[in-house]
C-alpha positions in Angstrom: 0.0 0.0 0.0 0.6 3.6 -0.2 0.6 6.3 2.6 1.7 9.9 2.9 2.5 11.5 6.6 3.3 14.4 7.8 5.0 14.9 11.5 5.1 18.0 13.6 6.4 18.4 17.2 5.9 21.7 18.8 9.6 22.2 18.5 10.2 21.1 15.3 13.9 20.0 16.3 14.3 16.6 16.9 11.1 14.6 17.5 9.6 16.0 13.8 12.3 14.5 12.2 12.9 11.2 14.4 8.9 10.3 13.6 9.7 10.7 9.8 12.6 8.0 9.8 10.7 6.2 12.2 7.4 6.2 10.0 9.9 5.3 6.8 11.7 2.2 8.6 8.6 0.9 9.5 7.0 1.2 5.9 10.2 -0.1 4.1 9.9 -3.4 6.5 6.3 -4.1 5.8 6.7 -3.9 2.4 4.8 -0.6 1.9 5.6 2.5 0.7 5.4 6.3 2.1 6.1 9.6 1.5 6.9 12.1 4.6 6.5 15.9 5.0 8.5 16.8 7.9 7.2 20.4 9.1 9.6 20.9 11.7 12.1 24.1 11.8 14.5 22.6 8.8 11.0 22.1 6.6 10.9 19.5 3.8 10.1 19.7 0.3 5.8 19.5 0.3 4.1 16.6 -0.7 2.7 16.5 -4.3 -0.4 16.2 -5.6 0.2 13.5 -7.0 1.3 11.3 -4.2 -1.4 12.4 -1.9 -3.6 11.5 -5.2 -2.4 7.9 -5.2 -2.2 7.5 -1.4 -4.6 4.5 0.3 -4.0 6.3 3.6 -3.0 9.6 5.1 -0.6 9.5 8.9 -0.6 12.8 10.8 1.6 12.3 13.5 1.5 15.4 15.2 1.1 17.9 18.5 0.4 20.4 16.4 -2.3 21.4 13.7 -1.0 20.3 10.1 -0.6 23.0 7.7 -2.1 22.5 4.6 -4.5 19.9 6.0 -7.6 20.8 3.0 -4.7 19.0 0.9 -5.7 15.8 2.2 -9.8 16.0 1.9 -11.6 12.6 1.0 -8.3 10.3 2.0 -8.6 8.4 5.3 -6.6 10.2 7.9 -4.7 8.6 11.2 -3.8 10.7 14.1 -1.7 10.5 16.4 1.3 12.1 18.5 4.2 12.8 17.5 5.7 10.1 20.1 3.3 7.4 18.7 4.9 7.9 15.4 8.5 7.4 17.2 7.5 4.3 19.1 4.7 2.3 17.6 5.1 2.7 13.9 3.8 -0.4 12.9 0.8 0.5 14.7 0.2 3.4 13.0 0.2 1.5 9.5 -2.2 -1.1 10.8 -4.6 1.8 11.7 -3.6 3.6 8.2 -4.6 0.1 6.9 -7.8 -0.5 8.6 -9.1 3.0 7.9 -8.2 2.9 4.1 -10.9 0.0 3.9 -13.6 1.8 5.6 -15.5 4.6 3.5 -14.5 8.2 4.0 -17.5 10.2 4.7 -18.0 13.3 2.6 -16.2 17.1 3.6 -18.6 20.0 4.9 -19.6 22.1 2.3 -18.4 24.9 4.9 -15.4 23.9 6.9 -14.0 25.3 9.9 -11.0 27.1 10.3 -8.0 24.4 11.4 -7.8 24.9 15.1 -4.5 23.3 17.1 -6.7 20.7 19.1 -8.9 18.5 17.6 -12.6 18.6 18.7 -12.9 15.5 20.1 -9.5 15.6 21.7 -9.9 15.3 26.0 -10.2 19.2 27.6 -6.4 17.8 29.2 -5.3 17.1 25.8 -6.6 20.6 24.3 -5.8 22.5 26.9 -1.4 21.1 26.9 -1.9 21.3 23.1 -3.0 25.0 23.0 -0.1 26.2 25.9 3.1 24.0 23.4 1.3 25.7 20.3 2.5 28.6 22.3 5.5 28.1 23.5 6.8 26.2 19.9 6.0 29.5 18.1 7.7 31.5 21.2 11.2 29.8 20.6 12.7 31.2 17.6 12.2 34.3 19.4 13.6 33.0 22.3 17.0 31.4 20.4 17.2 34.2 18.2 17.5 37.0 21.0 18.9 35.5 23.5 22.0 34.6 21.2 22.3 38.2 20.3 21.9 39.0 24.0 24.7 36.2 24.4 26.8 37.6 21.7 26.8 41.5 23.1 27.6 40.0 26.7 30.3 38.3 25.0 31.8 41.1 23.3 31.3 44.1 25.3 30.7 42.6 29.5 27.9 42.6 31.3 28.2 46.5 31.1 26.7 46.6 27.5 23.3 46.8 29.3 24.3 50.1 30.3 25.2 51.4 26.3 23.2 54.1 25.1 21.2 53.5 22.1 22.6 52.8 18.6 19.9 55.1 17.2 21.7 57.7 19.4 25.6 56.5 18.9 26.8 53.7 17.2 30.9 53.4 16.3 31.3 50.9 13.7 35.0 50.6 13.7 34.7 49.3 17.4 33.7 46.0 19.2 32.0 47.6 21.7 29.8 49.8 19.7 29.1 45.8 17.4 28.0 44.5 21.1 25.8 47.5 22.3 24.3 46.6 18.7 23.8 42.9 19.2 22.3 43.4 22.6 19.8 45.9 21.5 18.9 43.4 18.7 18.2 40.7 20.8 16.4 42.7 23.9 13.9 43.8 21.2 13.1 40.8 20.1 12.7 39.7 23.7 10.0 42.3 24.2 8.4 40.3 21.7 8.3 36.9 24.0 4.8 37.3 26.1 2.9 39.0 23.1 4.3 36.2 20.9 3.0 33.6 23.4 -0.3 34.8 24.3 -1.2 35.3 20.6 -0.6 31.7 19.5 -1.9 30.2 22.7 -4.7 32.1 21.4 -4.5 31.4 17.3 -4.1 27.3 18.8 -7.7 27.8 20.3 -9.2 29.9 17.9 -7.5 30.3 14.8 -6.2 33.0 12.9 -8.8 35.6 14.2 -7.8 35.2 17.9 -4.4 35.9 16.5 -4.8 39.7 17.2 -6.7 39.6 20.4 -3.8 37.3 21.8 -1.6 39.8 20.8 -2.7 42.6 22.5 -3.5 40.7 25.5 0.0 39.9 25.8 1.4 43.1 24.7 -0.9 44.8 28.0 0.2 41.8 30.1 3.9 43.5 29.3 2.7 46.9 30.0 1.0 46.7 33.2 3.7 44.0 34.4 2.0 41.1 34.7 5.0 39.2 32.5 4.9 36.0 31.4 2.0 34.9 33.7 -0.3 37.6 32.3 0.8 36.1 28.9 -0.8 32.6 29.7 -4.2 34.5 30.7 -4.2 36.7 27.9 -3.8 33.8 25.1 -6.2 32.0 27.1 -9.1 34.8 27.3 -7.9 35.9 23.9 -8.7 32.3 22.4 -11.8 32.0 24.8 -13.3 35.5 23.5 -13.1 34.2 19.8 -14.2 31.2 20.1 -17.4 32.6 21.9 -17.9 35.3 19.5 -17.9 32.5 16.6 -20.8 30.5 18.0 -22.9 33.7 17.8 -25.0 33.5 14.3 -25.0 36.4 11.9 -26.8 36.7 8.6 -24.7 34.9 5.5 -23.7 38.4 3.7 -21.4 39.1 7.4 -19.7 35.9 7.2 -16.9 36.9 4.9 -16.2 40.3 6.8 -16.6 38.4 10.7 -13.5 36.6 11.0 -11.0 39.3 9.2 -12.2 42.5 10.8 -15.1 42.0 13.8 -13.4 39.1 15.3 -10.1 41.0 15.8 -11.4 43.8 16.8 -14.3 43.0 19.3 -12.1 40.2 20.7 -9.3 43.0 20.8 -11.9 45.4 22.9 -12.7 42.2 25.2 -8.9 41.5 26.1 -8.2 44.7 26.6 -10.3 45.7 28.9 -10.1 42.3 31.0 -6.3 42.7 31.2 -6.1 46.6 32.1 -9.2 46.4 34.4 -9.6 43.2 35.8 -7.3 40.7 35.6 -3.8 42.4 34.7 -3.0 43.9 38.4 -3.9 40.7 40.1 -1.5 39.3 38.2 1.3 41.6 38.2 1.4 41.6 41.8 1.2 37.9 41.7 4.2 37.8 39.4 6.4 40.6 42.1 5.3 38.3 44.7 6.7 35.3 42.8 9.4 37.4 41.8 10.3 38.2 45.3 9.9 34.5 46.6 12.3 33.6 44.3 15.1 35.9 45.7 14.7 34.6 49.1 15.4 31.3 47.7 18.5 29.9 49.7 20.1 26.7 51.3 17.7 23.9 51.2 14.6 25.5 49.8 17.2 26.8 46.3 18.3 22.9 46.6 15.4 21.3 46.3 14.0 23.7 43.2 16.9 22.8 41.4 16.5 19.0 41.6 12.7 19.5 41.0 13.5 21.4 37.5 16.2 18.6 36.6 13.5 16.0 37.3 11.3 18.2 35.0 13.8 18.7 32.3 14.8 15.1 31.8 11.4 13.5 32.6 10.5 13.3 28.9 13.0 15.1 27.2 11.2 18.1 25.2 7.6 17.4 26.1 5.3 18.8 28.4 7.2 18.6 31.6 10.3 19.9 29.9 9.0 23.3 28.3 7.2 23.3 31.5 10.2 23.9 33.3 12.2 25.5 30.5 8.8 28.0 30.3 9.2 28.7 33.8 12.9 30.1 33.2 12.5 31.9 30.6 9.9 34.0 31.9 12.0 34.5 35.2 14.8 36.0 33.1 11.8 39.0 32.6 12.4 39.8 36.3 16.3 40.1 35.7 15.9 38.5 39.6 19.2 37.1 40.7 17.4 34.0 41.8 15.6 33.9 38.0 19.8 33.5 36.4 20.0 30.9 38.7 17.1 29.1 37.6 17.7 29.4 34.0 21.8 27.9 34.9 20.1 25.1 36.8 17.8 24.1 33.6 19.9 24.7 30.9 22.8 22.5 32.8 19.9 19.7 33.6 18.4 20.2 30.2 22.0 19.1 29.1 22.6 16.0 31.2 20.7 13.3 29.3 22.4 13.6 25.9 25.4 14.0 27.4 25.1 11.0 30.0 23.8 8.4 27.1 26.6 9.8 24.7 29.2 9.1 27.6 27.9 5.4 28.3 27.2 4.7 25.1 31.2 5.4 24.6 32.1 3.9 28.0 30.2 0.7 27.9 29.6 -0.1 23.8 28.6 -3.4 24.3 25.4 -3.0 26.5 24.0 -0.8 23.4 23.2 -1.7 20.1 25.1 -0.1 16.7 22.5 2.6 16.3 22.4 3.3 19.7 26.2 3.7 19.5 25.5 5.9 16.2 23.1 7.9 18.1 25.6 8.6 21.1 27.9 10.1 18.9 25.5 12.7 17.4 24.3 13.1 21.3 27.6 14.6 21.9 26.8 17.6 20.0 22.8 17.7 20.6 23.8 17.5 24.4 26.7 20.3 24.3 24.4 22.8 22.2 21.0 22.4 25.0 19.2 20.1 23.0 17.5 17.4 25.4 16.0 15.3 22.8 19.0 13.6 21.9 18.3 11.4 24.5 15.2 10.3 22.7 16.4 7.0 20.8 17.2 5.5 23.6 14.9 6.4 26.5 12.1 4.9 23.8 14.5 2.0 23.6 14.5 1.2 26.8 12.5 3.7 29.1 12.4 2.1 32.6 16.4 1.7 32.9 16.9 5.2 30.7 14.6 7.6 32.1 14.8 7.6 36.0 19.0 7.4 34.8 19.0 10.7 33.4 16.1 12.3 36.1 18.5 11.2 38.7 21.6 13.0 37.0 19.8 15.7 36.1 18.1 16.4 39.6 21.9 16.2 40.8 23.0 19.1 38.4 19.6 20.9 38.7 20.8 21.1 42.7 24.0 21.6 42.8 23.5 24.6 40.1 21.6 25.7 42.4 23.9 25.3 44.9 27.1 27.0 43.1 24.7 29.8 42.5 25.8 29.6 38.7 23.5 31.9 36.7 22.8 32.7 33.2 21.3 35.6 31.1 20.8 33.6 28.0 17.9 31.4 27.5 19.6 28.7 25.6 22.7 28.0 23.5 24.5 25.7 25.9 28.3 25.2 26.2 28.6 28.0 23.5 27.5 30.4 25.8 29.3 29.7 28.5 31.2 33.2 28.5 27.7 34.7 29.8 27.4 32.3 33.4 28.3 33.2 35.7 30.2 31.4 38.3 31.4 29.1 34.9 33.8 26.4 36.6 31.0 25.3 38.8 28.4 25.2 36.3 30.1 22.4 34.6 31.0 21.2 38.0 27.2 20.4 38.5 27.0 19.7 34.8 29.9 16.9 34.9 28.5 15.4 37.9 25.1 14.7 36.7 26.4 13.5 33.5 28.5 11.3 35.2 25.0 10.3 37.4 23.2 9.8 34.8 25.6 8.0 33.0 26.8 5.3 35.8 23.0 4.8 36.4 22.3 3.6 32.9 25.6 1.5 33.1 24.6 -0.5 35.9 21.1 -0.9 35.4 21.6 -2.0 31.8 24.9 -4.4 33.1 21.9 -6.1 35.4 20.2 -7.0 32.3 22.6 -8.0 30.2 24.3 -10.2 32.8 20.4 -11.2 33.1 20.5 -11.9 29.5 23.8 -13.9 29.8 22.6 -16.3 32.6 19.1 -16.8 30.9 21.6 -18.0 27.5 23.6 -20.1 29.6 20.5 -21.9 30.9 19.2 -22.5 27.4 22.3 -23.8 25.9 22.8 -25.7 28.9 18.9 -27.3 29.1 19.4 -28.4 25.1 22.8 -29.5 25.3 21.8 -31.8 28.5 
């Protein structure tokens, strides 16, 4: 048979991609063919109409909507996460195969806008898809400036904060005047980070009209200081607004103006006035009261947050729980809070471990892993030291009860002893290659050695029980048909 898929992760950095091969394998050992549009961050080359013409089947395996998805109207469509894709291929195609023999029941003459969730999706399953709709579109923002931020801190000190404005002076034939540039670069695309993120937790709920609404929710959540928290709650009310609004009937000749121009705007009117009246003061002082929590951190009570975000970041490795986590740093470093650097040290040094830990064993101990495994640890190396957790992917779906409470353990370690060191960081990601901006440096990789070496003598042992398991269950055989 025939089958087309696309794959999607809210990243689109390493489980888009790892789904495609997976879908591919899995097709190629069946006997099948398939053709896969990977819309991740590299992009692919689209599917044609002529294979989605001759497809039996259509796979989306996906956490977020498909773009494009009126391409695929009258073919039988699977869905399923992203992770399904990853580690039950072969199921996938026997569902792909089932559904290609049942009819496929007629399109609505007048279909919906896509939305993010799908409408028979559980309210937990909407509600985590909407908030990684939001945070997946929030990340090139996030990488972009806080690499320039990086990049002026690494040029010009942690004084370039204190440059005046290029609009006002800029001296081209000088570093410093290049890292006053940078910074002022990336700190405006950082004011960009809670509007960005309440608009798309919004357009995930409600589609493109909610887009604006979101927007301006976020961009008042900013100006009365309600931060990254008062960016949730405006996506959220944004999205909830819309959706309201489109449920109210209007005569047929207002259809084709509602969702362009009175959506926006009377969603728009909504937001606004719920953020600047109602709900936006709450929340700031929520936020300064979280804000100020977080500087009395100390001793035990800094100790234990750090092993709680390494448990987060290496629970499943670029899901929920990690953006979780990695969400809750980044909109710390808002505060400019001492104790919000030292989160975002503690989670980008736990966020590390598990790639780096399965690269190290997978070196240390070859034979308890398998060739791709090995493969996979070298590439880990790199996907480890650049802040990229879902290296560690291939082989916590491998083997998940010895892999992931490994790597937890090693990361808890270095989420706590960050902590500890009272490393801290201004940049939201980049890993080793920022290390010029953390402070405290030799002690970060202190705690990031430690829970690499953890994580990694975890995995070791518990996969040496098994394979020594293994070893005596042979013996026995050989034993029982040699007697």
């Amino acid at each position: 048979m025939k089958f087309v898929a696309i794959t999607a992760c809210p990243t689109g950095i390493a489980h888009t991609y790892m789904a495609a091969e997976s879908l591919e394998q899995a097709a190629k050992a069946n006997g099948d063919t398939i053709v896969v549009e990977t819309q991740g961050s590299a992009g692919s080359e689209p599917l044609s109409e002529a294979d989605i013409a001759s497809a039996d089947a259509v796979i989306f395996a996906a956490d977020l909507a498909v773009r494009g998805r009126e391409r695929f109207a009258g073919k039988p469509i699977v869905e399923a996460p992203v992770k399904a894709a990853i580690n039950d291929a072969a199921g996938l195609f026997e569902r792909a195969k089932a559904a290609a023999r049942e009819p496929v029941p007629a399109p609505a003459a007048e279909p919906e806008l896509t939305s993010k969730a799908g409408v028979n999706d559980k309210a937990g399953t909407r509600f985590r898809q909407w908030l990684m709709t939001g945070v997946s579109y929030l990340i090139p923002f996030v990488a972009a400036g806080g690499l320039l931020i990086a990049l002026g801190f690494a040029l010009g000190g942690y004084r370039i904060s204190d440059a005046p404005a290029v609009t006002e002076h800029f001296d081209a034939g000088s570093v410093a005047g290049w890292a006053a540039l940078m910074f002022q670069i990336g700190s405006a695309a950082f004011k960009f980070l809670v509007p960005v993120l309440a608009g798309f937790i919004a357009f995930a709920m409600a589609d493109r009209p909610a887009i604006a609404p979101g927007f301006v929710g976020g961009a008042i959540a900013v100006t009365v200081g309600a931060g990254f928290l008062g960016g949730l709650v405006a996506g959220l009310l944004a999205g909830g607004v819309v959706l309201a609004l489109k449920k109210i009937q209007v005569p047929k000749a207002m259809r084709g103006i509602m969702p362009v121009v009175v959506y926006p705007l009377l969603g728009s009117i909504v937001v606004g006035v719920l953020m600047y009246v109602v709900v936006g003061k709450p929340i700031a002082a929520a936020t300064t009261g979280l804000t100020h929590w977080l500087n009395s951190l100390s001793g035990v009570s800094a100790l234990l947050l750090g092993a709680l975000l390494g448990l987060m970041m290496a629970f499943d490795m670029g899901g929920p729980v990690n953006k979780a986590a990695y969400a809750f740093a980044v909109g710390g470093l808002t505060t400019g809070a001492t104790a919000s650097l030292q989160i975002m040290a503690a989670v980008m040094a736990a966020g590390m471990v598990p790639p780096l830990a399965l690269a190290l064993a997978s070196t240390a101990r070859k034979k308890l892993f398998t060739e791709a495994e090995r493969e996979n640890g070298r590439a880990a190396w790199l996907l480890g030291a650049s802040f990229i957790t879902e290296g560690a992917i291939p082989f916590a779906a491998a083997d998940p009860f010895r892999v992931i409470p490994s790597v937890m353990l090693g990361s808890a370690v270095t989420g706590a002893l960050s902590m500890a060191f009272g490393a801290t960081l201004r940049a939201p990601h980049g890993g080793i290659f920022v290390l010029p901006l953390i402070g405290n440096p030799l002690l970060f990789l202190v705690a990031l050695v430690a829970g690499t070496a953890v994580a990694a003598g975890s995995v070791i042992v518990l996969k040496q029980v098994r394979f020594r398991a293994g070893e005596r269950s042979a013996a026995v055989t050989a034993h029982t048909v040699n007697a």
